[in-house]
C-alpha positions in Angstrom: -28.3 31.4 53.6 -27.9 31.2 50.1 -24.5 29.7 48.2 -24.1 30.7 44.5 -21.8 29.7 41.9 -20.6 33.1 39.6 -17.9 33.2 37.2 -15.8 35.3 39.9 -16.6 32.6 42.2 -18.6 31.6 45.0 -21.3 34.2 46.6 -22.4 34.2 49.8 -25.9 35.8 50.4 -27.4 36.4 54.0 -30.8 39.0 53.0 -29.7 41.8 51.2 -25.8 41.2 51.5 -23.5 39.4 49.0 -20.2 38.3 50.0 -17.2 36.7 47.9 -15.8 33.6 49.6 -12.7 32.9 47.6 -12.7 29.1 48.0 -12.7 26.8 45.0 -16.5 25.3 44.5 -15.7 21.8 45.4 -13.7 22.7 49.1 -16.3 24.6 49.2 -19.4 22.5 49.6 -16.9 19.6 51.5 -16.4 21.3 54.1 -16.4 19.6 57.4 -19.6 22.0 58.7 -20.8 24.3 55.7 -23.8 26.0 57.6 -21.7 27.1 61.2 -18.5 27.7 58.3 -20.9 30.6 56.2 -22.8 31.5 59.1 -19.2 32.6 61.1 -17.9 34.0 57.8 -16.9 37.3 58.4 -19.0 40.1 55.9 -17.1 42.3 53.1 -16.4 45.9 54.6 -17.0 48.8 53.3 -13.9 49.5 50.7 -13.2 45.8 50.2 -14.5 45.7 47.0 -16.6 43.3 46.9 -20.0 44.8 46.3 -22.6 44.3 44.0 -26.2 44.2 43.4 -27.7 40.9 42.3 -28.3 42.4 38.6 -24.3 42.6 38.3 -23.8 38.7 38.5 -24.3 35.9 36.4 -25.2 32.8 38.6 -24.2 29.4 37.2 -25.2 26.1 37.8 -24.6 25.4 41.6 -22.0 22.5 40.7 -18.3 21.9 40.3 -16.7 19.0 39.7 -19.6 16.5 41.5 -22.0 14.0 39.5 -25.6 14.3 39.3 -27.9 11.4 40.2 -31.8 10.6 40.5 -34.0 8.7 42.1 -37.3 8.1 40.5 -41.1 6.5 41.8 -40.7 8.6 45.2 -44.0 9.8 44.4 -47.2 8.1 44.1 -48.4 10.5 41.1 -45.1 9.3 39.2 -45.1 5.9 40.1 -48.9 6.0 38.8 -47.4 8.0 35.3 -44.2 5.8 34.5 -47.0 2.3 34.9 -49.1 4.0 32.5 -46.1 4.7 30.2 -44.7 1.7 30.5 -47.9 -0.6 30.6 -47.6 -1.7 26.2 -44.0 -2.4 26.9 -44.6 -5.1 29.8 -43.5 -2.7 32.5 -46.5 -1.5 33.9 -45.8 -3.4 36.9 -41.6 -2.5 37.7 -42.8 0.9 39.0 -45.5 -0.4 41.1 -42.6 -2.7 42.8 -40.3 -0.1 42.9 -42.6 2.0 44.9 -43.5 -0.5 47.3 -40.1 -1.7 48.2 -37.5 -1.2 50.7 -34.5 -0.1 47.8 -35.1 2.8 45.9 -34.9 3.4 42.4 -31.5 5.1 41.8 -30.0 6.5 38.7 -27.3 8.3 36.8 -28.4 11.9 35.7 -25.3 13.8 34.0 -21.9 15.0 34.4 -21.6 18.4 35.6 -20.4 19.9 32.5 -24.0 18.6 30.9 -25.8 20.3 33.6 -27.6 24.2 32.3 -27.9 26.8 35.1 -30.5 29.6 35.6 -31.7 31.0 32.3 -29.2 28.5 30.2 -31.2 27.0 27.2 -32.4 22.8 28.1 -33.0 20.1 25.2 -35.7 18.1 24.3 -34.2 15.4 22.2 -34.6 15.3 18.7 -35.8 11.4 18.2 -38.2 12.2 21.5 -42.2 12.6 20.9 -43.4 12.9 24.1 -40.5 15.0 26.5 -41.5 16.7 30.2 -39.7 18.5 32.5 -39.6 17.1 36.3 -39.6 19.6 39.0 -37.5 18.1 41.6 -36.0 19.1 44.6 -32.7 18.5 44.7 -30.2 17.9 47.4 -26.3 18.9 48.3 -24.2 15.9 49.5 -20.8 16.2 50.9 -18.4 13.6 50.2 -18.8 12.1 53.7 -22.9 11.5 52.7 -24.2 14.4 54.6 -26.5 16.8 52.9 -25.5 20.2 53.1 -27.7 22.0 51.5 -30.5 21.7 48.8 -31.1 23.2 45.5 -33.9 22.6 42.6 -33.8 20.4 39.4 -34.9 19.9 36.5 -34.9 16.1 35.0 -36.2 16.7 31.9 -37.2 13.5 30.6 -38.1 11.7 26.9 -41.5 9.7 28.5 -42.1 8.1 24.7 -38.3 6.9 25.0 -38.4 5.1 28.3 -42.3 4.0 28.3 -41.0 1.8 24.9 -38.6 0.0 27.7 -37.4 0.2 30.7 -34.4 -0.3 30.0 -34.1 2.7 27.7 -33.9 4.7 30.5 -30.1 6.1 30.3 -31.5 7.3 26.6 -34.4 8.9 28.4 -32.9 10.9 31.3 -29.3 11.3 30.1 -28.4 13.6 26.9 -26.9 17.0 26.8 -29.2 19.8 28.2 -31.7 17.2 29.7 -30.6 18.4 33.4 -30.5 22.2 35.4 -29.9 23.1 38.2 -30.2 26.4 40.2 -30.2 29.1 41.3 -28.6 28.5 44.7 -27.6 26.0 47.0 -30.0 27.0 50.1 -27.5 26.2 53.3 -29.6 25.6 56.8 -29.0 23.3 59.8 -32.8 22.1 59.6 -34.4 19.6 57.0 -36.6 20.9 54.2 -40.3 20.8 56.0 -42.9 18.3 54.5 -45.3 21.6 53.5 -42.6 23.3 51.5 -44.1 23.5 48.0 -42.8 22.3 44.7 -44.3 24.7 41.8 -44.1 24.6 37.9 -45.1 26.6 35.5 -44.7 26.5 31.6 -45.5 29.0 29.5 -45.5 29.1 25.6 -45.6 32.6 24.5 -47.6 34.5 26.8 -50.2 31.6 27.8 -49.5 29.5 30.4 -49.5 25.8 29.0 -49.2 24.0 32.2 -48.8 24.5 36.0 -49.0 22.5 39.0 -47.9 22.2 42.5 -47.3 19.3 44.7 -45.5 19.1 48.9 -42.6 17.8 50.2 -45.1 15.8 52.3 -45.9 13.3 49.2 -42.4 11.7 48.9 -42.4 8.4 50.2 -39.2 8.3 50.8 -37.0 10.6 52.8 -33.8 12.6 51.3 -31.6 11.2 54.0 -33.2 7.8 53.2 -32.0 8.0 49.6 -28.3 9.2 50.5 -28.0 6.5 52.3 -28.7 3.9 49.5 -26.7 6.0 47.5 -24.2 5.3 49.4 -24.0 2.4 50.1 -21.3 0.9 47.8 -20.1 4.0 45.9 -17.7 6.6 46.6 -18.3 10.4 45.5 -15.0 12.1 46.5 -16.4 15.4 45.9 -19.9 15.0 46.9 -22.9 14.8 44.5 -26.2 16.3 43.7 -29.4 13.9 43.8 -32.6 14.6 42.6 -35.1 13.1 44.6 -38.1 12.2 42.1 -40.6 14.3 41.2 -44.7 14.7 41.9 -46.0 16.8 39.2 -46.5 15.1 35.8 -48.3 17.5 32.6 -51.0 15.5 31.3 -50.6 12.8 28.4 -50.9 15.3 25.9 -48.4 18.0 26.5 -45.0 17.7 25.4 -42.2 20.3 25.7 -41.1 22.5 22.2 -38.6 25.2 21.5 -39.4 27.9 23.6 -41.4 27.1 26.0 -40.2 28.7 29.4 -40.1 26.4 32.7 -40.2 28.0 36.2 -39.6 26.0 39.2 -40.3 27.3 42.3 -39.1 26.2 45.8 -40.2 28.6 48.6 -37.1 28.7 50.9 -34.7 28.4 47.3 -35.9 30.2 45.0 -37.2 29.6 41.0 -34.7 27.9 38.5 -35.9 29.3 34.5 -35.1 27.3 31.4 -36.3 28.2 28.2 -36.1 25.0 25.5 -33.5 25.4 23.2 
């Protein structure tokens, strides 16, 4: 099942049927058992109004009121980029750490009303030389901790910016447009599976200027793993989204411009496009 946000509201969409739940998004996505709620909710009937083809909606960025947050070196090909990155500025050893140990990296990513949905215009920043986007998969928490779903992100990131410091890593992750999310929240009882695939694809113009591809299977870490560090010692009282760290990393060469496209692609979610601004 598939959960979208609209400007009417939430949408509900089991194959080829859409249905209106009428619940604000934030109840929503607390509820006490999301999947068994959608999977008894009852479908529109015929004369109810409440029919449309996809073409007919405008999805938004699958988010309400809830904070977005990160975690970063949960793969070894980005643990392997950010030591590079970082190696002039003394750091080339943090990430290595970070990888190795039992706490996670963990970060602040944006509020939700600096969050772009599907086809909404991202940022590279202006003072930036060297800015990526980050394919990541992205999961739905509940206030409670539980992950309810899971959708895809974009942590589009200034590399120049944080390989100067480390600490300069609120400058490099957070700004407006540096985040989307979309185009569903993807609502199932089961756990992503390690062979799902992760794909990106950027193209400038009508060439394609990078793609790769990476698995579920190369996280160290598991989602669960991470909301539970999360956690830990701070409250979400509407739940949050966390990005779980990306795999695929352009080479040392590429950097985003103005209108380049990025496709994401999740198999069992879907594909989130940006286009830079």
């Amino acid at each position: 099942m598939h959960l979208y946000r609209t400007h009417s509201g939430a949408v509900l969409k089991r194959g080829a049927q859409l249905d209106m739940i009428e619940l604000e998004w934030d109840e929503l996505v607390n509820h006490e058992n999301l999947f068994d709620f959608l999977s008894s909710f009852p479908r529109n009937e015929p004369g109810s109004g409440y029919h449309w083809s996809e073409r007919e909606l405008t999805y938004l960025a699958p988010i309400g009121t809830q904070e977005v947050w990160a975690a970063g070196v949960t793969y070894f090909r980005s643990r392997t980029a950010r030591m590079e990155e970082s190696r002039d500025a003394g750091g080339g050893t943090f990430y290595d750490r970070v990888y190795d140990a039992e706490r996670p990296e963990l970060f602040f990513k944006a509020t939700a009303w600096r969050v772009r949905g599907p086809g909404e215009g991202i940022r590279v920043r202006a003072d930036a030389r060297w800015s990526v986007p980050e394919p990541e998969l992205a999961l739905c928490v509940n206030a409670r901790g539980k992950i309810v779903g899971y959708t895809i992100g974009n942590d589009v990131s200034s590399r120049d910016i944080e390989g100067e410091n480390p600490l300069y890593l609120p400058q490099a992750k957070c700004y407006d447009g540096s985040c989307a999310l979309g185009p569903a929240i993807y609502v199932t009882d089961e756990p992503m599976r390690p062979t799902d695939e992760i794909t990106l694809r950027i193209l400038r113009g009508d060439a394609v200027a990078f793609e790769g591809a990476t698995t579920l299977s190369q996280m160290r870490r598991t989602p669960r793993e991470l909301v539970e560090f999360l956690y830990r010692e701070t409250s979400f009282p509407q739940g949050c989204i966390l990005f779980t760290g990306t795999g695929i990393i352009p080479p040392d060469d590429f950097t985003l411009v103005a209108r380049d496209r990025v496709d994401i692609s999740i198999g069992s979610i879907g594909t989130l496009t940006n286009t830079v601004e």
